[in-house]
N, C-alpha and C positions, 0 to 999 in steps of 0.2 A: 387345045387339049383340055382346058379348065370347063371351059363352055361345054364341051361333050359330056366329061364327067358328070358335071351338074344335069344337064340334061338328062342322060343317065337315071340317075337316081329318082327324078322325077316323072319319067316314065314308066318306071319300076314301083310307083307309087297308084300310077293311074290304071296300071294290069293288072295291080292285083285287087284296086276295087273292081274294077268292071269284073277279075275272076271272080271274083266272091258271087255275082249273080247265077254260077254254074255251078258244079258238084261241090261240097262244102266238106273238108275235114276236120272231126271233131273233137277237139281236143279235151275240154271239161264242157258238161253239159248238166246244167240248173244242179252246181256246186258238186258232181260226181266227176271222177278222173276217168276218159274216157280214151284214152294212152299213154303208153308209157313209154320212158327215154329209153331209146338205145345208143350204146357206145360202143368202139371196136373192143375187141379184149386187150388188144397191146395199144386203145386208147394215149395219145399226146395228153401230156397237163391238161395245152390246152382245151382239149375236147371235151376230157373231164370237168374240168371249170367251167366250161362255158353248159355245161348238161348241168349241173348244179346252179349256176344262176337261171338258166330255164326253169328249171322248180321249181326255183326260190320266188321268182316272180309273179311264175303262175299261179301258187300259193296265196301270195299276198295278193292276187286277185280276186282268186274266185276261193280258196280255202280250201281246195283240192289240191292233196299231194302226189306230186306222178313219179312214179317208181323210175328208178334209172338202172337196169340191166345191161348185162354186155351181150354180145355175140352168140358167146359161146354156147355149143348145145342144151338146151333145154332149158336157158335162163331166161328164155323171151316168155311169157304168160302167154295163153289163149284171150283171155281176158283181162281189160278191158282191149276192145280190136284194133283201137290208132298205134301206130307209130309214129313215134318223132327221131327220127336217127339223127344224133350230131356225129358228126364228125371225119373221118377218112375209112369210115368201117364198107364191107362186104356188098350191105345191100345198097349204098351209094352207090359203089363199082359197077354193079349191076341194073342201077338206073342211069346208067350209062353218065355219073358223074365222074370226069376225068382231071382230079388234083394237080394232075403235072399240068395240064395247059391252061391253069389259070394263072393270072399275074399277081405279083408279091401283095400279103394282104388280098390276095383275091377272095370272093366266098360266093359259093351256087347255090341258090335256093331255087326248090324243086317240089311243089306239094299236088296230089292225087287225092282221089276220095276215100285214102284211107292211108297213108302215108306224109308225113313233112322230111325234108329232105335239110338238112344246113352241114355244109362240108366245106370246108376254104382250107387255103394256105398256110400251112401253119410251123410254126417253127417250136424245138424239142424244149426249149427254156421256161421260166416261170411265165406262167400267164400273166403276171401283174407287172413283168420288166416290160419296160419301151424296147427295149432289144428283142423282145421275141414276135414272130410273126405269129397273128391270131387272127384269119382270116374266117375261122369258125367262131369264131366268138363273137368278133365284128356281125356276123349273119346271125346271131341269136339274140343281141341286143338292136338290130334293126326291127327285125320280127317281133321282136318284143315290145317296139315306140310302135310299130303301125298295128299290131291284134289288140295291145293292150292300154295304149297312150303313156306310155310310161313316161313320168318322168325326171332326171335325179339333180338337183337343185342343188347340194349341198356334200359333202361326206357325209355318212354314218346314217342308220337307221331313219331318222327322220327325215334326212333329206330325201328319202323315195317316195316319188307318189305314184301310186299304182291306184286307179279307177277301178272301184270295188264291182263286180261283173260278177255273174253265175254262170254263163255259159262261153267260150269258146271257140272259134269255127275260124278255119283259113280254105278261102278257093283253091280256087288248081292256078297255080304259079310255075313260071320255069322263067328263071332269068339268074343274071351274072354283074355283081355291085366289087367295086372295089374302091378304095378311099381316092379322093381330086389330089390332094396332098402326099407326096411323098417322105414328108417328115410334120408331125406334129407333136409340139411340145411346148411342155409348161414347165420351167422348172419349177421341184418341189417346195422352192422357196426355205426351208429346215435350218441351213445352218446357221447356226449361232454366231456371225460376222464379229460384233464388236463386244462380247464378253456379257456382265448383266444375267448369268447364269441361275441366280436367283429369282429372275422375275419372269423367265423361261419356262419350259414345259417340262414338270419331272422326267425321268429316262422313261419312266411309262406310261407318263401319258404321251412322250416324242414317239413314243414306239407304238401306242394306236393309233394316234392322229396321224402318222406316216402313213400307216397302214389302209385306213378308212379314205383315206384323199387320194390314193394311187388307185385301189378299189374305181374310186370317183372318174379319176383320169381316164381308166380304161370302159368306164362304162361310156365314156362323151369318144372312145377312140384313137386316144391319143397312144402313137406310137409311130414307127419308121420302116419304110420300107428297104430300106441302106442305111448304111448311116456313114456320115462324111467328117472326115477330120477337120477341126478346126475352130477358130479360140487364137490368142495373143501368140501368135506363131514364133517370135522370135527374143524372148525375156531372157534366155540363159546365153544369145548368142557374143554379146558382149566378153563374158567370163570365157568361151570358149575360142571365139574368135579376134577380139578386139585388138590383139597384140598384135598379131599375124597381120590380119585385116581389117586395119580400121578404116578401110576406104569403103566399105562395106556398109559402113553407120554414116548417121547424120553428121553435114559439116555445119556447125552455127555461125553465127557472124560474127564471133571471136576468133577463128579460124580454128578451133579447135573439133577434131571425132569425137563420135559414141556419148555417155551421158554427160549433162551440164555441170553435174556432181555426184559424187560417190554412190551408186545405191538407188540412181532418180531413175525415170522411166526416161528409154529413147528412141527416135524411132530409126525406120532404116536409108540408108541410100540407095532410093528404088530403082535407079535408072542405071547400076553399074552391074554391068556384063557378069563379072565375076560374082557378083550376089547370087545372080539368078542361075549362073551355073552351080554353085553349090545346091541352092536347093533344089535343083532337080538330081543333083550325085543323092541324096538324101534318100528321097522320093523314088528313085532308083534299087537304092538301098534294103530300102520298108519292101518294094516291090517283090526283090528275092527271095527276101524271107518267108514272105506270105503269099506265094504266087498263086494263093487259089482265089485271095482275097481281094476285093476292089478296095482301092485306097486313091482319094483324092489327093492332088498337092496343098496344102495348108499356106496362104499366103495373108492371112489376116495381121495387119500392122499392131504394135504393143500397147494398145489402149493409149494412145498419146495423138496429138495432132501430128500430120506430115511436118518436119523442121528442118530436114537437109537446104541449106541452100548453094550447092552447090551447080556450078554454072550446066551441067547437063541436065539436074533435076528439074531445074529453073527454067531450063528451054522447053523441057516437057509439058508446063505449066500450059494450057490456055487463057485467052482474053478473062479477065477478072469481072466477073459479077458485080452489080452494082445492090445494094439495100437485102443485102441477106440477112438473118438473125445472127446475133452477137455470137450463138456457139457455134456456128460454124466457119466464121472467121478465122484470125484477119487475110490470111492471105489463101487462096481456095485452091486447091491439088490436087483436083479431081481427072483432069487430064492425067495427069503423073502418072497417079495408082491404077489407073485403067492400063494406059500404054504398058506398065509392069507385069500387070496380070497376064495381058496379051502376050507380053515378050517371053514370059516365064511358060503359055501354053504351051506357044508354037517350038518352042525349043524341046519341052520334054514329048511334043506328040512329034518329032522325027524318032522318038526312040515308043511310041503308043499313040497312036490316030485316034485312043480314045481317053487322051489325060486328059481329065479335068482341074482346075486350079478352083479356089473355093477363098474369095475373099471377103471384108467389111468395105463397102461406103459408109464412116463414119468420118463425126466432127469435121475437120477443115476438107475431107473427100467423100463427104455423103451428097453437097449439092450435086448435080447432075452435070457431067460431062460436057462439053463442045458437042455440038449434032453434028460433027463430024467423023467423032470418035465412034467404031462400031466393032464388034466384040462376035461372040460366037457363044455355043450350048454347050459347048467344055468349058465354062468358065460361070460360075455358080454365086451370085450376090446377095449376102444376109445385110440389106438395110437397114441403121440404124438410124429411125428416124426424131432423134435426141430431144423433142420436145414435148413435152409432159400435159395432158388435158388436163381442163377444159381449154382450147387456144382459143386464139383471136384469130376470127373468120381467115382475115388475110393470110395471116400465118399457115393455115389448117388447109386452105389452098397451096401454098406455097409447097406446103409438108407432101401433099397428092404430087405436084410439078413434078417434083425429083424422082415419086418412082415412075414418073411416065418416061422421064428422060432417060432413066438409067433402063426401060426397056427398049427404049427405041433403037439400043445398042446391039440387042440381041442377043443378051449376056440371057441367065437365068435369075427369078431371083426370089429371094425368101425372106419374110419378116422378120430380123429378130431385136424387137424392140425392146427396152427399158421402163417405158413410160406406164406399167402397169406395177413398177413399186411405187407410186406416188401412194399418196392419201394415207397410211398409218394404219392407224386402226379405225378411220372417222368416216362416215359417211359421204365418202368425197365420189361421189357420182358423176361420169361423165358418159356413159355408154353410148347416146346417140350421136355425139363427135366420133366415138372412135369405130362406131358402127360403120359410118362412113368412109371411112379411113380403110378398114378391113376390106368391106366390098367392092373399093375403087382400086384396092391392089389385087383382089380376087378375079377383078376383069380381066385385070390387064397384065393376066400371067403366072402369077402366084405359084411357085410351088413347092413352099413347105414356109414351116411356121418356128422359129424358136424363141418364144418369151422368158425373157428375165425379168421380175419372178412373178411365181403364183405366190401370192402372199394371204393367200388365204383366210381374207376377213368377211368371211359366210355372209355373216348376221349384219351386217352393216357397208357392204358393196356387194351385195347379191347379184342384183342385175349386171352391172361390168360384169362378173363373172361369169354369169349365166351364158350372158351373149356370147362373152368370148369363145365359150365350151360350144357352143350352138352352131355359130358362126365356122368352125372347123368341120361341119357336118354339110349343113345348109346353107351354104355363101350366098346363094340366089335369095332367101327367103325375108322379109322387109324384119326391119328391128322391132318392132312394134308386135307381130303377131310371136316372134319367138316371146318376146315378156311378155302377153297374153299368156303361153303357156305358162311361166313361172308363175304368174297373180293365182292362177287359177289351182293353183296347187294349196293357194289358200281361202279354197270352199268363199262362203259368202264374206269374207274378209276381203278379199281379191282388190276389191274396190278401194277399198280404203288403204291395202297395202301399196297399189301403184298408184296414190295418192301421196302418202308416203316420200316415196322413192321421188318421184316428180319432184315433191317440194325440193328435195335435197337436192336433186340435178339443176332446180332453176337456182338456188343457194349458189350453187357453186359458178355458174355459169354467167348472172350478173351481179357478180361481187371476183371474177375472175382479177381485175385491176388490184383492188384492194388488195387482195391476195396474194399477186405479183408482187405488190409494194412494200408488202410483209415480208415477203421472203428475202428481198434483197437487203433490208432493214436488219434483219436478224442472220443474213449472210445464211438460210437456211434454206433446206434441199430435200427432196424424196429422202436421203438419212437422215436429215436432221428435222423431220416435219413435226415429231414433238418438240423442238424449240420454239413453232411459231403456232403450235396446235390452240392454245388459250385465246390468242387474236384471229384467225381465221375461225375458231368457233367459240364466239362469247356466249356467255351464258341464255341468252334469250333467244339466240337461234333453236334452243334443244325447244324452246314451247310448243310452236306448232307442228314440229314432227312427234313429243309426246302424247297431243291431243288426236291426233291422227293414230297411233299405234291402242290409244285408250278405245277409239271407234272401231277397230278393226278386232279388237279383244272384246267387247261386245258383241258385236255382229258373228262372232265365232262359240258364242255362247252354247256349250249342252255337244258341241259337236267337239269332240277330245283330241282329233288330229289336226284341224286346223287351228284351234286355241293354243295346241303345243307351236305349230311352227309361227303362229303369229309371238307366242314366249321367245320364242328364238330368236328374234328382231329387237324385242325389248332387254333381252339379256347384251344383244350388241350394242345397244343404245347406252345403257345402262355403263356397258364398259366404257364407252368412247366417253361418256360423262367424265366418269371417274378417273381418266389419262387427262381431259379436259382442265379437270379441276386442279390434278396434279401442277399442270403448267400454269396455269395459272399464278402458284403458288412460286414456281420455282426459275419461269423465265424472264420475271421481269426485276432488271437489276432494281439491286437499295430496294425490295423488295421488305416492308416490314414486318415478314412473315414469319411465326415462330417454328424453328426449326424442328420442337414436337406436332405442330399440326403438321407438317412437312409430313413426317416419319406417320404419324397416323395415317395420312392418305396413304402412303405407298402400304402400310400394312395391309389397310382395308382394300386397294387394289390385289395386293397378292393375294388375300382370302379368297377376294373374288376369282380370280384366276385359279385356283386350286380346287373350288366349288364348281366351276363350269369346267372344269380342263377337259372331260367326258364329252359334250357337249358338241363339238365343233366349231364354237360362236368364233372362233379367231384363229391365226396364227400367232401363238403367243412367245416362238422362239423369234421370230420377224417384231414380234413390237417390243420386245426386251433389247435388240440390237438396235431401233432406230432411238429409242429410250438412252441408252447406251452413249449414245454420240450425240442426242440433244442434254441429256440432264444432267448439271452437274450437282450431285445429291451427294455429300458424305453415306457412308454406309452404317450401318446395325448404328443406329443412334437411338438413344431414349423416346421411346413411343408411349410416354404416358401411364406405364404401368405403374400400380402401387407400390410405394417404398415407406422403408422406415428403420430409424441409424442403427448401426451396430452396436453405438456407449451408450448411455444415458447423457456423460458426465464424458470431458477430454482435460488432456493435457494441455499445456499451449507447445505454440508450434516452435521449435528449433530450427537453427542453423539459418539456409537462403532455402524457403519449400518454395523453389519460385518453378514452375512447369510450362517447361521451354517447348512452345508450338509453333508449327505450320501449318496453314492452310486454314480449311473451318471447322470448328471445335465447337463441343455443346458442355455448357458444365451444367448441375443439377444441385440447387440447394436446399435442404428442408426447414421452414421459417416457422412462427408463431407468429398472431396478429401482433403488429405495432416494432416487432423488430426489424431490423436493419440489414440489406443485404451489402454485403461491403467486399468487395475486391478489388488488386490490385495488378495492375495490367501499363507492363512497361512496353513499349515497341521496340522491336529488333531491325534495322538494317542489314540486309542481307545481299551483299553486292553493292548495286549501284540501284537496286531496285527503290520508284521511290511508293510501290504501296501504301496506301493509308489501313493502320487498323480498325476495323469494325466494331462492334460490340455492341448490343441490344439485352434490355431485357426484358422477360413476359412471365407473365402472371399465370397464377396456377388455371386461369381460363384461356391461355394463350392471346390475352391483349397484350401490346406493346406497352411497357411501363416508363422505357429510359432507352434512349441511344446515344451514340456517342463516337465521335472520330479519335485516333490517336495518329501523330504523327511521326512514323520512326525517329528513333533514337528520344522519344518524348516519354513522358509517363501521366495517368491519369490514376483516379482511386474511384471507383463505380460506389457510390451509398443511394440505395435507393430503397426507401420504406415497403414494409408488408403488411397489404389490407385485409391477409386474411390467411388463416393457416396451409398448408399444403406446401408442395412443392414447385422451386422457381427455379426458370431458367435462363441460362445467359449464353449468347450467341455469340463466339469473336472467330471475324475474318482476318486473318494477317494477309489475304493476296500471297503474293510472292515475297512478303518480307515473313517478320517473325512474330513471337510476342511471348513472352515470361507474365507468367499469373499465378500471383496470389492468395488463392481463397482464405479469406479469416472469417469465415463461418463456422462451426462446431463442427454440423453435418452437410461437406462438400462434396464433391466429386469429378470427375472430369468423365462423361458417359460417352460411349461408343465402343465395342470390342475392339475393332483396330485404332491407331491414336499414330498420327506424325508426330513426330519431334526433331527437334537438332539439335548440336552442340550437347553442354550440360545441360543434365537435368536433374530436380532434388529425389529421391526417394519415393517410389510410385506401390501402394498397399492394393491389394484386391483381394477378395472374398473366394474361400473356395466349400462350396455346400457343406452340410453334412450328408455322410454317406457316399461323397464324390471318393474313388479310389486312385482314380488318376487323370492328370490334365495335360493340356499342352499350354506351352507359349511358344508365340515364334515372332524373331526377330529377322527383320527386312532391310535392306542397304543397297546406295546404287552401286554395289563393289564391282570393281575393286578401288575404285577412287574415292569414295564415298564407303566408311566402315563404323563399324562398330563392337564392343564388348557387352554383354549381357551377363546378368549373376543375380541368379535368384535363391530365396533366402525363406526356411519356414517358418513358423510364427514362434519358435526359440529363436529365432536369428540366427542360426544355421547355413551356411552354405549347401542347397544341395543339389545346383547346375550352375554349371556357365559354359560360357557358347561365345565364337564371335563370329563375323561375315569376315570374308576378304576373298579369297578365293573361292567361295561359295555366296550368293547372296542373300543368303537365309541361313537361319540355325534355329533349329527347331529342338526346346527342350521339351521332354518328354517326363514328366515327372510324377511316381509314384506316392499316394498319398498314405503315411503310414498310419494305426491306429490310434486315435487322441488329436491328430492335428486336422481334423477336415471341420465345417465350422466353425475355422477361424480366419484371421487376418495372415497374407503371404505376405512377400513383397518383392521387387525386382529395381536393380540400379546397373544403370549405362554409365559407360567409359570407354573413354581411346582403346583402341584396335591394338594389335603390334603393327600392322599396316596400315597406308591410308589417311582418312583426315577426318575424322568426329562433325559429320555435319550432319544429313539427309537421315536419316531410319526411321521405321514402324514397329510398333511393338502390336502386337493381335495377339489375343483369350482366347483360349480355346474354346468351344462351345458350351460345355459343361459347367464353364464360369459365369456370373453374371458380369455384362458390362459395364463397372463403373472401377474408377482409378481415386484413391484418396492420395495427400501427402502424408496422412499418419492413419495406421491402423487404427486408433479409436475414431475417426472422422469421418469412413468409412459407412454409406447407405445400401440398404440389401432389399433385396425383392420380400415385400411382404407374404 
């Protein structure tokens, strides 16, 4: 069936060249519009839509606008005399184009020497959902890659390249295309996984770049012809079922059902009768309800390896493989989950000859079955083939094997791999491995596609993405001339752009080990790739692909559209730099980096990122989540702004001002040449933790001046000389322990909006503008076991909030600022809870505050 389709399309290719040597219709002719669009009157979206990207394109070709009228009487012009009808209207009907007997996503194209014909399948939904059928739309962007060469590279304006033409002209065609795929799909890669919301894509720019990349999706075709249930089939059946039926879940070798521990993931006991009769009472279930509705049975395992070992499962098992890769070990139950699938069809098709069951070959049940085992087409396999390019030969064969095997079963089956959230934001190029991969599963069956994720990194994995969009069109067609098309979209740069890309892909390809070696090194992964992003790309890597992007921006000279999308390369460079740099700074421990040049990167990153966010160079909510899980960065810390004290002239300091932290803290001192930075810095034990504290200081040019260990329960006094006026900083890690600091400087501070603390702490002053009317602070605890009291206090000493956590774990004051006291010094003091135990809490400024924390109001430093 795969082989037809493909065929198909490419004889559909060679008809309508050789039409083109017979009657010609003309669409624009030497830049005049020489037809206009017709639509039904009671026009689908999608017809409408797809008659507006017809213009749109023709436009951007030839600079001829073509009118789109409907039906209705008298709306058609006499002139200009072409037609292009899209969609299910009249004069199709009457070209004897017959919508009902084409299949899902079908589309007929039909052109005369004075007529174009494009009418398909369509369904009544948004033209931009994957849920809706656009079988006409599919047929105005086919017509649109073969009259015009279209083609779309990227999301958003730029990425379109339409070959600029003055004239027009399609032969006499009559033929019938419809997608090889019955599901293709990228997901959109958008959400925000691991938090990092800051370094994210504003709500509007999430809300165009959504827009622009689904736009993209539908113009490369992606969408579903049905759509099948399925996903972690059985997460909640634990809590529903477990008591009743814990014979139903995995037995471990403790002899214990269901999870290992409270909350963990588990899998199921695939080989018991009664499992599999429940899900088909389920499926039975769904069936009534929606009797118009096709609905597969969902038997996808809960993202976990097979672990029952219970003596039925364990028979089910076949003979054990020898030298497989580590993830798909250790013990391989692929027999299992197949004979399950099987047991689970045949069972629900005595009640439907035509149920299908829809499962994963993943982790320890992705290698490929016993060639024994043999399956049927009511039984649907999304392969996950778990291993991340660029591989090792061996392996990359190995990775083909399984889906040969798992067809040889007879099952159906569909790709939905992982292996395309690798690489970050960084020029991690493997396209001609996995090009391979795609057309040797495109042989041998293929039918339908779901990738996790599109991560969207335009500007710096072009090509992977290219192909991958290309590849769900033209499976048959070699990798190499599909990026031809892409090079070529950058005019006389072309050359030097897939020079470019080359470099990157042989980068990645022999330095594959080293890479490997890194990752295990830093325990890091597709989410945690900026933890190892610094060593997989040192700084001298980036020379010869800039020297390369510098040639190609040359050669693009005077001509404005390909100079722009060669910019578009360099803005992705540019960024991957700047994450580069980032890690650099932040993943290598005892790193002795000052924690202001830290916070300058990430500023200068987010500029960046707010400057381009229009742009399309990235997905910037995908690399704020992999960012997220590699970087451990304190937040809103001192970025080097100018400052300067609130006294001339202080008091000395009372009582214990000792400032009880955890975690990593930045303090900020303002010096004269020749004086003296001096703090005291006890260590705290905290449990049984044995931490060492940190502490480092730099100079107002961020060189390292002084560092220093402490050892809980120890004390040291930091004096270290100033060469030169400005502001100094000091960096103390407590780990998991603690540490109480002393600043005896005039003008201290403790900098960063939000601040860990525990236990006591002395008296904490902060700055509220003039002109500020009102502020927040809020107070954070792991309640209820962990609590705390809050009491803030105006620059009379005033009480005019307090708040505590305990059954809430936050208390957010809200404090109105009245006339006379804004411009000056606040303050705020913790203490015991009525519940609870005085340990863990955060205290966060509101935004309208500046970040810094003194022990005494005159000590206090303010944004100049």
């Amino acid at each position: 069936m795969v082989k037809q389709s493909i065929m198909l399309v490419w004889l559909c290719v060679i008809e309508l060249m050789v039409s083109n040597a017979r009657a010609d219709m003309t669409i624009v002719a030497d830049g005049k519009p020489m037809a206009v669009v017709v639509i039904a009157e009671d026009a689908t979206p999608v017809a409408k839509y797809a008659a507006e990207e017809f213009a749109y394109h023709i436009k951007k070709a030839t600079g001829a606008k073509l009118p789109i009228v409907t039906e209705t009487e008298n709306a058609i012009p006499d002139e200009p005399p072409g037609r292009v009808y899209i969609g299910n209207c009249q004069a199709a009907r009457k070209a004897d184009i017959d919508i009902g007997k084409l299949p899902p996503e079908g589309t007929a194209l039909k052109a005369t020497d004075r007529a174009l014909f494009i009418a398909g399948e369509d369904g009544n939904g948004d033209p931009l959902s994957m849920n809706t059928h656009a079988g006409t739309l599919w047929g105005v962007y086919e017509v649109l890659e073969r009259l015009l060469k279209v083609r779309w590279l990227w999301p958003g304006e730029l990425g379109v390249y339409v070959p600029k033409t003055k004239t027009v002209k399609i032969g006499e065609v009559e033929e019938m295309i419809e997608p090889w795929l019955f599901q293709r799909n990228l997901r959109p890669g958008l959400s925000l996984r691991y938090g990092n919301e800051k370094f994210a894509f504003t709500p509007d720019g999430r809300k165009r770049y959504a827009h622009a990349q689904q736009v993209f999706l539908r113009r490369h075709r992606m969408g579903r012809s049905k759509r099948m249930r399925y996903g972690h089939a059985f997460n909640a059946w634990w809590v529903k079922y477990g008591k009743e039926h814990p014979d139903w879940f995995q037995l471990l070798e403790d002899g214990k059902r269901g999870p290992a521990r409270p909350g963990s993931r588990f899998s199921m006991c695939v080989s018991n009768p009664g499992f599999h009769k429940k899900i088909v009472e389920l499926w039975k279930e769904q069936k009534a309800k929606n009797p118009d509705k096709w609905i597969n049975i969902n038997c996808c395992e809960n993202d976990i390896r097979g672990l029952c070992t219970c003596e039925r499962c364990m028979s089910w098992d076949g003979p054990q493989p020898e030298n497989i890769p580590k993830r798909f070990g250790p013990r391989v139950v692929s027999d299992r989950y197949a004979r399950f699938w099987l047991a689970v069809q045949q069972l629900a098709a005595k009640d439907d000859s035509e149920a299908t069951v829809v499962g994963y070959p993943y982790v320890n049940y992705y290698p490929a079955p016993s060639p024994g085992i043999k399956l049927n087409e009511h039984i649907i396999l999304g392969l996950v083939p778990d291993r991340f390019f660029p591989r090792d030969p061996a392996e990359h064969k190995w990775i083909k094997q399984q889906w040969a095997g798992w067809a040889a079963t007879g099952a159906k089956l569909f790709l939905r791999p992982n292996y395309f959230l690798q690489g970050y934001c960084m020029p991690h190029i493997f396209v001609h491995q996995f090009a391979d991969e795609f057309q040797d599963a495109a042989r041998q069956g293929m039918v339908a596609t779901d990738f996790d994720s599109l991560t969207g990194q335009w500007s710096t994995q072009g090509p992977n993405l290219y192909a991958l969009c290309r590849f769900h069109l033209y499976p048959q067609r070699s990798v190499d001339d599909l990026l031809d098309e892409y090079y070529s979209a950058f005019g006389p740069a072309g050359k030097y752009v897939k020079a470019y890309f080359d470099y990157w892909e042989k980068y990645m390809t022999d330095n594959r080990e080293r890479h490997a070696q890194i990752a295990e090194e830093r325990r890091a992964n597709w989410v945690r790739y900026a933890k190892m992003v610094d060593a997989i790309f040192p700084t001298e890597s980036f020379g010869p692909a800039e020297k390369l992007l510098a040639d190609a921006a040359k050669a693009a000279t005077g001509q404005p559209e390909f100079a722009a999308r060669v910019e578009f390369l360099k803005k992705g460079l540019e960024h991957a730099k700047l994450c580069a740099e980032i890690g650099r700074m932040v993943n290598v421990k005892d790193a002795d980096v000052s924690p202001v040049a830290v916070a300058k990167a990430r500023k200068k990153l987010l500029t960046f990122r707010r400057e381009t966010e229009k742009d399309c160079i990235a997905n910037f909510n995908f690399c704020a989540s992999v960012e997220a899980r590699s970087w451990r960065v304190p937040p809103d810390l001192y970025t080097g702004e100018e400052v300067k004290s609130l006294c001339e002239t202080v008091q000395p300091l009372e009582g214990k001002p000792q400032i009880s932290i955890r975690g990593a803290h930045t303090f900020l001192i303002l010096l004269k040449e020749g004086e003296r930075l001096t703090m005291q810095v006890a260590g705290k034990q905290v449990g049984r933790y044995d931490s060492v504290i940190e502490w480092r200081v730099f100079g107002c040019t961020d060189k390292l001046l002084a560092k220093g260990p402490i050892e809980p329960k120890k004390e040291a006094r930091v004096d270290v000389p100033a060469d030169e006026d400005g502001a100094y900083v000091v960096s103390v890690r407590t780990g998991r322990n603690a540490a109480l600091v002393t600043l005896l400087n005039d003008h201290a501070v403790l900098a960063g909006r939000k601040i860990r603390l525990i236990s006591e702490t002395c008296p904490l002053f902060f700055y509220v503008p003039e002109g500020v009317k009102e502020f927040t602070v809020t107070l954070e605890s792991p309640a209820p076991g962990e609590t705390a009291r809050m009491r803030l206090f105006n620059p009379d000493g005033k009480e005019v909030a307090v708040g505590q956590t305990g059954k809430e774990k936050t208390y957010v004051a809200r404090v109105k600022v009245p006339p006379g006291q804004s411009g000056k010094a606040w303050s705020v003091r913790t203490e015991r809870a009525d519940m609870g135990t005085l340990e863990d809490y955060s205290i966060d400024l509101g935004e309208m505050l500046p970040p810094y924390w003194a022990q005494a109001a005159d000590r206090l430093v303010i944004p100049k």
